[in-house]
Residue, then its C-alpha position, 0 to 999 in steps of 0.5 A: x553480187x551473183x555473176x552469170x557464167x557460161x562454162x564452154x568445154x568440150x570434156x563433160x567431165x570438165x564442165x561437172x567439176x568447173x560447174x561444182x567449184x562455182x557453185x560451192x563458191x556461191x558467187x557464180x551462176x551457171x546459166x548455160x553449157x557449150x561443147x563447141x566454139x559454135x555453140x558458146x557464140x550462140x549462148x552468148x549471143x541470147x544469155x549475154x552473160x557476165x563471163x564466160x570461162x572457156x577452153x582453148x582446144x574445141x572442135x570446130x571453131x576454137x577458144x580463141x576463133x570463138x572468143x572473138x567472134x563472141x567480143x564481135x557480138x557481146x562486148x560487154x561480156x568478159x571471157x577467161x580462158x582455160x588451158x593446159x597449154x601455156x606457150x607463148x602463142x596460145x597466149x597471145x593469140x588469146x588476148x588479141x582475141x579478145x580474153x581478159x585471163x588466162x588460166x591454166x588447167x593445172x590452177x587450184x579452183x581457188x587460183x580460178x575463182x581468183x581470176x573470175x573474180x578479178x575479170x568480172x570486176x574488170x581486171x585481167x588476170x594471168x597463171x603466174x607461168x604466163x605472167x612469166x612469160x610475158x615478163x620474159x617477152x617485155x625483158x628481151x625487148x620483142x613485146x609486139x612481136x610473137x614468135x609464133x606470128x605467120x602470114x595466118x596471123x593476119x586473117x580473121x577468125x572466120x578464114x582462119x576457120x574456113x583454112x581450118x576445115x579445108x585442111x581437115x578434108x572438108x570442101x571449100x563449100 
């Protein structure tokens, strides 16, 4: 079987060298392309693909914002981030959003069609740094806690936007 994918990268160079991995593996199709949060939420929303590989760090609305407006309107599609950070915030906050995987930039591109695989047959899959993490976590008995938790934890992706933008200097409006 033959998986639709959209790649959501800001980086173009990026996006060529994820674009040539799936391609040379022959299991993925890359149906679309989005530099913005913005945008991958419009494509999924009209392609609905089977997954979406997506950075974390996008102008505008981010990985995580995106994916859960994304899980919002296209349940049925699986999204697996990518990012070079691999602290334990970014990671959960990925997975309250709505991510089935999180793969870190250093990956090898077998590593990462390892993870596309394993989510486009409904499993999840996590870096082996992040599975660290969450083992960490569960072993020091805070398992529903996350240290990076805030009083901004508890808005939705679309006020956690609007904070984003006013604090960037742009108005209210």
């Amino acid at each position: 079987m033959t998986y639709d994918i959209i790649l959501v990268d800001d980086h173009k160079i990026m996006r060529d060298g994820l674009r040539a991995i799936l391609k040379q593996s022959g299991e993925f199709r890359v149906v679309a392309e989005a530099e913005t949060g913005a945008d991958a939420i419009q494509l999924a929303r009209k392609l609905r693909p089977h997954l979406i590989l997506m950075d974390i760090s996008l102008p505008g609305l981010n990985g995580i914002e995106s994916t859960a407006e994304i899980m919002r309107h296209v349940p049925e599609t699986r999204v697996v981030m990518l990012s070079m950070y691999d602290d334990e915030h970014s990671v959960m906050q990925s997975i309250r959003g709505g991510a089935r995987a999180f793969v870190l930039k250093k990956a090898s591109h077998s590593e990462l069609l390892d993870a596309l695989r394993t989510v486009a047959r409904g499993g999840s899959y996590f870096s082996p740094h992040v599975t660290d993490l969450f083992l960490n976590r569960v072993q020091r008995g805070d398992a529903n806690q996350s240290r990076g938790d805030s009083a901004l934890s508890g808005l939705t992706p679309r006020e956690l936007q609007v904070m984003r933008m006013v604090a960037e200097g742009k108005s209210s409006k």
